[in-house]
RODOTOR-90886 format. One record per residue (C-alpha): residue number from 1; x, y, z; residue in three letters. Coordinates in steps of 0.5 Angstrom, whole numbers, plus 500, padded with zeros to 3 digits. Layout:
N
<node num="NUM" xx="X" yy="Y" zz="Z" residuo="ALA"/>
...
This chain:
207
<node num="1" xx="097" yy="311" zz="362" residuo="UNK"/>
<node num="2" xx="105" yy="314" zz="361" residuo="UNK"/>
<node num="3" xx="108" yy="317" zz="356" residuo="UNK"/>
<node num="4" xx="112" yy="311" zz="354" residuo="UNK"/>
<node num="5" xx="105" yy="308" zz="353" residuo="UNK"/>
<node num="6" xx="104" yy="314" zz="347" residuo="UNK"/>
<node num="7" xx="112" yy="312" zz="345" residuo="UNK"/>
<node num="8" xx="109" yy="305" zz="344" residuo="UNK"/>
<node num="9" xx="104" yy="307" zz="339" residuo="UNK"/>
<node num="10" xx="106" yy="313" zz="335" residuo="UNK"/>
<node num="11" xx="113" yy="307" zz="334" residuo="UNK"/>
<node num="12" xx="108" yy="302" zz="331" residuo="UNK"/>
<node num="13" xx="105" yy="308" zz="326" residuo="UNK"/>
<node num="14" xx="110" yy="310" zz="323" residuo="UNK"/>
<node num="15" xx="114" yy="305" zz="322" residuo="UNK"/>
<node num="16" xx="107" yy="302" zz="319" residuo="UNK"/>
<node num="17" xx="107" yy="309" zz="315" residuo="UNK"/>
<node num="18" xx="114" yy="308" zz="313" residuo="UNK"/>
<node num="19" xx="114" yy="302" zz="309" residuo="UNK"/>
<node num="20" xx="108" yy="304" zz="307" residuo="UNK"/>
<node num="21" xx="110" yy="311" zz="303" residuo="UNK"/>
<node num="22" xx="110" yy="308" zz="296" residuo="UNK"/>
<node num="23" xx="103" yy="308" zz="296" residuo="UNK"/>
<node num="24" xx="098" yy="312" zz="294" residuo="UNK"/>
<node num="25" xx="096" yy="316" zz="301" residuo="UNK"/>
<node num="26" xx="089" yy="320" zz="298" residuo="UNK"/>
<node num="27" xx="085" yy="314" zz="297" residuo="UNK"/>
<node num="28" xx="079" yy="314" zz="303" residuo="UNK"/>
<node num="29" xx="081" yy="311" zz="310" residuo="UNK"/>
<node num="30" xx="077" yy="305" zz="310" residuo="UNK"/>
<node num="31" xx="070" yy="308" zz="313" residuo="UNK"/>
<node num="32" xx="071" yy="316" zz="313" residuo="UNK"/>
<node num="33" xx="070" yy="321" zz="308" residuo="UNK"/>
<node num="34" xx="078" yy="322" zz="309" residuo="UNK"/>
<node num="35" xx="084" yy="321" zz="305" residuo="UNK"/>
<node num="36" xx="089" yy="317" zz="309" residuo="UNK"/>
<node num="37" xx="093" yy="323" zz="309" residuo="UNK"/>
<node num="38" xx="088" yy="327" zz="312" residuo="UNK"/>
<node num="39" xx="087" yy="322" zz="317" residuo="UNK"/>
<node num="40" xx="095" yy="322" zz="319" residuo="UNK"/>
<node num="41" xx="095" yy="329" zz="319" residuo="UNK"/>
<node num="42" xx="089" yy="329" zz="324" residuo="UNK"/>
<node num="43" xx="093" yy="324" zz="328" residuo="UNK"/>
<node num="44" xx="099" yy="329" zz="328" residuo="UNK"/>
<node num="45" xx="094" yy="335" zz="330" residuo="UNK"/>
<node num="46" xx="091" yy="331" zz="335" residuo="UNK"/>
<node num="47" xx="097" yy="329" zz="339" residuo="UNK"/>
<node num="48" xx="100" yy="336" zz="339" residuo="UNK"/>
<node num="49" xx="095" yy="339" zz="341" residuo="UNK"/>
<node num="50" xx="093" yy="334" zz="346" residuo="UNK"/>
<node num="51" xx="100" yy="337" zz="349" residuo="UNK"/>
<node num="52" xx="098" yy="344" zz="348" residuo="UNK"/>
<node num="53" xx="092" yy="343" zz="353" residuo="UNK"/>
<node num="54" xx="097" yy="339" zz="358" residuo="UNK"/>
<node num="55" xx="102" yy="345" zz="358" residuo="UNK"/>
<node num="56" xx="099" yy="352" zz="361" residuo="UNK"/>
<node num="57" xx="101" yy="351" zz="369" residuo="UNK"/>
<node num="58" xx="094" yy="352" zz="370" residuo="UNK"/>
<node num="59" xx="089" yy="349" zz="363" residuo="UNK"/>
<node num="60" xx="082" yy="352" zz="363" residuo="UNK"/>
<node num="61" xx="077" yy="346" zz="364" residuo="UNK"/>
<node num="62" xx="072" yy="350" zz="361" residuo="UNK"/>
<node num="63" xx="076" yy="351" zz="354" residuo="UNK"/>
<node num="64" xx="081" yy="349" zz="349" residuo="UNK"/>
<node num="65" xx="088" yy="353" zz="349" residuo="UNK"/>
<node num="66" xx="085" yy="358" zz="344" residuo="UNK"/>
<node num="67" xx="090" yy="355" zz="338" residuo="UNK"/>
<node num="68" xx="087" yy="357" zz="331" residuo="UNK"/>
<node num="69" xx="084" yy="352" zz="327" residuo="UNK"/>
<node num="70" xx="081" yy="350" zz="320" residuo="UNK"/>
<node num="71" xx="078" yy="346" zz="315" residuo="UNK"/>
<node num="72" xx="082" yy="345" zz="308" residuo="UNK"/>
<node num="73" xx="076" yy="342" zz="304" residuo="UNK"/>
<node num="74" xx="068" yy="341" zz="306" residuo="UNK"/>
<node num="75" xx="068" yy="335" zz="310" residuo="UNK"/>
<node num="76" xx="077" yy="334" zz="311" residuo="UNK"/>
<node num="77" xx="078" yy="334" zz="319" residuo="UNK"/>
<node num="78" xx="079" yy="341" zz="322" residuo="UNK"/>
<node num="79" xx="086" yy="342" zz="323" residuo="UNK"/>
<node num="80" xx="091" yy="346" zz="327" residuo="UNK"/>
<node num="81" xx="097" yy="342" zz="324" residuo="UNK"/>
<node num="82" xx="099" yy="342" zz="317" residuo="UNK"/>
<node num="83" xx="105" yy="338" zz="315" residuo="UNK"/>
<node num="84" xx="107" yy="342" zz="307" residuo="UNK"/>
<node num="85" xx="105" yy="337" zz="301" residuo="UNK"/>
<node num="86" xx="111" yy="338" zz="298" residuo="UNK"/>
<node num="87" xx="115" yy="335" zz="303" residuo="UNK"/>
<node num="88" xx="111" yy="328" zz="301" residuo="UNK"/>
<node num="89" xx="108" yy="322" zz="305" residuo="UNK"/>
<node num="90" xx="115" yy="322" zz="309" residuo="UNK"/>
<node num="91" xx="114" yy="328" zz="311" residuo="UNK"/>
<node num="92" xx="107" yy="328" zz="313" residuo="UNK"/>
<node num="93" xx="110" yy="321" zz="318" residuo="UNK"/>
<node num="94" xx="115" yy="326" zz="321" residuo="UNK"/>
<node num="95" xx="111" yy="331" zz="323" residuo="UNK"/>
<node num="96" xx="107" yy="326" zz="326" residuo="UNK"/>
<node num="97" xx="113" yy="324" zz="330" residuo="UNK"/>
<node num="98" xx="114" yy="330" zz="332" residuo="UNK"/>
<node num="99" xx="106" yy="331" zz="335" residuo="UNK"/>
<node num="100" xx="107" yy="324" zz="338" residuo="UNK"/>
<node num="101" xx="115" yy="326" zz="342" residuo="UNK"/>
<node num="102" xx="112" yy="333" zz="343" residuo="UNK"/>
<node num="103" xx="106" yy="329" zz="348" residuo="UNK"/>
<node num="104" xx="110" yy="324" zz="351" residuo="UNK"/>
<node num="105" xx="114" yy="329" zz="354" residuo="UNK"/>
<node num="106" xx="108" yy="333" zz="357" residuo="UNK"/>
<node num="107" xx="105" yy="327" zz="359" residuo="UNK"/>
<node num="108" xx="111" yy="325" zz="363" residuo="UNK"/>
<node num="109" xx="113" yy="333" zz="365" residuo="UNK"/>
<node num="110" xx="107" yy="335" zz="368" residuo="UNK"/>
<node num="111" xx="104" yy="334" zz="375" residuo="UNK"/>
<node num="112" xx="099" yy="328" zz="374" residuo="UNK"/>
<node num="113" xx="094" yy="331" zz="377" residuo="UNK"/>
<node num="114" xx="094" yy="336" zz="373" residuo="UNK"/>
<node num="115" xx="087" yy="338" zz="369" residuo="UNK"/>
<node num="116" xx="085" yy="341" zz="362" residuo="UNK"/>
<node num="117" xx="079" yy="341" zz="358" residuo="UNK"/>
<node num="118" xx="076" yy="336" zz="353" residuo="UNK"/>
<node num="119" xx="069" yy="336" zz="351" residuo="UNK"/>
<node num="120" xx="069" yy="328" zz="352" residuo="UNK"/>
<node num="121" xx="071" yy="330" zz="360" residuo="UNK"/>
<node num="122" xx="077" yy="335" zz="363" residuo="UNK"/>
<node num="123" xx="082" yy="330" zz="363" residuo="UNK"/>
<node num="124" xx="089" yy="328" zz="367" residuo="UNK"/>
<node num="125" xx="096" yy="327" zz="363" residuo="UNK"/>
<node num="126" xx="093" yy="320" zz="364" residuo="UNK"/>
<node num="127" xx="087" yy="321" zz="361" residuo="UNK"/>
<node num="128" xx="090" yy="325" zz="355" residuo="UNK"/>
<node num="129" xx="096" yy="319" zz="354" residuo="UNK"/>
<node num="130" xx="090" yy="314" zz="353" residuo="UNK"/>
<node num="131" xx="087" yy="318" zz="348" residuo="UNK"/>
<node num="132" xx="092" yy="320" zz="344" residuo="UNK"/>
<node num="133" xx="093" yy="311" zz="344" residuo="UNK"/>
<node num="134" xx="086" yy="310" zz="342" residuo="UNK"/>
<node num="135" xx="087" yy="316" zz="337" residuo="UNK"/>
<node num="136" xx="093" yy="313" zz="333" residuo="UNK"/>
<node num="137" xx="091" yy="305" zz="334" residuo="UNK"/>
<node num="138" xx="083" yy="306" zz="331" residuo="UNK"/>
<node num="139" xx="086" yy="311" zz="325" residuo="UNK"/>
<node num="140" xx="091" yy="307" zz="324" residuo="UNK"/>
<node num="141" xx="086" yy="301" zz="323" residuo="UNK"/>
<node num="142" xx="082" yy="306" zz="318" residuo="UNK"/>
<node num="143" xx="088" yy="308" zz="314" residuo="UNK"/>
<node num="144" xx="091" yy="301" zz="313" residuo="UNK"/>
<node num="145" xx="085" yy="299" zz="311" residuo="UNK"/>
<node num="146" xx="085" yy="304" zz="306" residuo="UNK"/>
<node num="147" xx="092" yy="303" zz="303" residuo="UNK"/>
<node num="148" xx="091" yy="295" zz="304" residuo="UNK"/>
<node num="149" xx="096" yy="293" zz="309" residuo="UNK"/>
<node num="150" xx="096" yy="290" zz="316" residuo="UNK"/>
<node num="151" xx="095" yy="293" zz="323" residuo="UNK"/>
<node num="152" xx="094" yy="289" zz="330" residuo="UNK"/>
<node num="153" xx="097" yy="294" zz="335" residuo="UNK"/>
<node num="154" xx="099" yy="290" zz="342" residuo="UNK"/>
<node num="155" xx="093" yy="288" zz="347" residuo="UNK"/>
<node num="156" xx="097" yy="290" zz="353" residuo="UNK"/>
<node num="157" xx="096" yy="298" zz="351" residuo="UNK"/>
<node num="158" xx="089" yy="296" zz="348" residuo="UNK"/>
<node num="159" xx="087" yy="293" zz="355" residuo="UNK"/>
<node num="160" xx="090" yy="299" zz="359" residuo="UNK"/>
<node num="161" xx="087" yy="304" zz="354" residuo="UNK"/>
<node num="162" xx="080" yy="302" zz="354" residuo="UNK"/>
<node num="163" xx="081" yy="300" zz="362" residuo="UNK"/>
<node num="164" xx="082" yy="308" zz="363" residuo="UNK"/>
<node num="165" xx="077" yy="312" zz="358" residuo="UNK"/>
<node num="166" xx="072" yy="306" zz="356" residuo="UNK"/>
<node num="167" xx="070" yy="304" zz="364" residuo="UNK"/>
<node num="168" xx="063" yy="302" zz="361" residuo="UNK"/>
<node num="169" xx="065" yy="297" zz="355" residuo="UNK"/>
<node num="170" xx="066" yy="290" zz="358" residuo="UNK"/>
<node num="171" xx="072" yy="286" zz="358" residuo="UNK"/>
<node num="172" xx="072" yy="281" zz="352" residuo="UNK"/>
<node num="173" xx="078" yy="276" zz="351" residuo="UNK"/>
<node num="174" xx="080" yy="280" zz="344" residuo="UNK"/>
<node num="175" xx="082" yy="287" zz="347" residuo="UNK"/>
<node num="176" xx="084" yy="289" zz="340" residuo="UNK"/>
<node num="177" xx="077" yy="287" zz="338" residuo="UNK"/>
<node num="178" xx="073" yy="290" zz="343" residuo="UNK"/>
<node num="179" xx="077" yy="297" zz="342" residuo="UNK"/>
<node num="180" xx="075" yy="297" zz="335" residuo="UNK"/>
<node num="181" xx="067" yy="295" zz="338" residuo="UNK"/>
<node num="182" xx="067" yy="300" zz="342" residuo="UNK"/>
<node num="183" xx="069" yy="306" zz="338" residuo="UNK"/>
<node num="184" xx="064" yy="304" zz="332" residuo="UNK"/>
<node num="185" xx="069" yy="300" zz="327" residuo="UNK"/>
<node num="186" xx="066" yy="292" zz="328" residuo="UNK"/>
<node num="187" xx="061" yy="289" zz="331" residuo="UNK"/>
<node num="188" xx="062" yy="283" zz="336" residuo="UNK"/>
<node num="189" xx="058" yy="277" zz="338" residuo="UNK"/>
<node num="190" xx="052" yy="280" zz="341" residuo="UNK"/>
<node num="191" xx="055" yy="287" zz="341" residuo="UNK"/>
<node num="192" xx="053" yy="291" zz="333" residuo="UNK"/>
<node num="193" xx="056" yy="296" zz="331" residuo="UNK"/>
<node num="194" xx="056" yy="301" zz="335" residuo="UNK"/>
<node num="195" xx="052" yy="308" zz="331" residuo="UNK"/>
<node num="196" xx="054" yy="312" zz="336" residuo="UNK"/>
<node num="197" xx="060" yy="313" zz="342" residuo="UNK"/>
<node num="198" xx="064" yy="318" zz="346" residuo="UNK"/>
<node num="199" xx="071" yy="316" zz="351" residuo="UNK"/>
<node num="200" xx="070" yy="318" zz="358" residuo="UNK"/>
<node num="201" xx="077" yy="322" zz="360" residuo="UNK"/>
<node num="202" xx="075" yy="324" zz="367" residuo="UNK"/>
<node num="203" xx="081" yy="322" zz="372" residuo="UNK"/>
<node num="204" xx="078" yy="314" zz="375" residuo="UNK"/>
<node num="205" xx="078" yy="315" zz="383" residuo="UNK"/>
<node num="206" xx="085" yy="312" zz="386" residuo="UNK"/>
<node num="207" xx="083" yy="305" zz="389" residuo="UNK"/>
């Protein structure tokens, strides 16, 4: 996957996240224990510092880039990124916009051989894209159930991106669908809701 790829994705949240700012942004993102406005600064934190781990000239495949981080609140997501609460819902959407620009340009800028550190597998730029789109599309899904609007991101990139990190999970006519399954959200004909998963963001071997 490209940037172009993580463009796509990130265009689709915040045109969603925009008309969605009237409403009210600390209600529970469907199934977690984050407000949706948690849960978009995750997004945010998630796509810069998946930039941070590509851009050193030589990442560590051992560790993460040593860039701090906290917890807000018991049970909140643990955050390198912040966006200022005053600044409101759009603000928080632009900083999101700003994590989504900042790894497009990575992901396009660095050797695509390049390796860094994710404690789901060292990861290529490749990798890190697919990543970043299954991270924006699933949360995506959970904030928009929280604030009670649709979500339906495209199949071309939910196929490529279970193509690239869910190599174990099979082909199925809904790849939308199947994303969602595999990341424990639904259940499928035959397939229950998964309790417990993982991504793998190895490079794949060249065919």
């Amino acid at each position: 996957m490209i940037g172009d790829d993580v463009t796509r994705a990130c265009d689709l949240a915040r045109e969603t996240l925009t008309a969605a700012l009237d409403l009210d942004w600390q209600r529970p993102a469907g199934g977690l224990e984050w407000t949706c406005w948690e849960t978009v600064e995750h997004l945010a934190d998630c796509l810069f510092t998946y930039a941070a781990q590509l851009a050193p000239a030589k990442p560590s495949i051992t560790t993460h880039v040593p860039v701090g981080w906290e917890y807000r609140r018991d049970g909140g997501p643990g955050l390198s990124i912040f966006a200022d609460p005053a600044e409101g819902q759009a603000g928080l959407v632009q900083v999101f916009e700003v994590g989504g620009t900042m790894l497009t340009v990575m992901v396009d800028a660095v050797p695509p051989d390049r390796l860094s550190f994710h404690n789901y597998g060292t990861s290529d730029a490749s990798g890190f894209a697919a990543m970043a789109v299954v991270e924006v599309f699933v949360h995506m899904h959970d904030v928009c159930t929280g604030l009670g609007r649709p979500w339906s991101p495209p199949a071309d990139l939910c196929t490529a991106a279970l193509a690239r990190i869910f190599p174990d999970v099979p082909a199925a006519a809904d790849p939308w669908a199947t994303l969602l399954w595999a990341t424990g959200r639904v259940a499928l004909p035959g397939r229950p809701v998964r309790t417990s998963w993982r991504w793998d963001g190895r490079p794949q071997p060249q065919s």
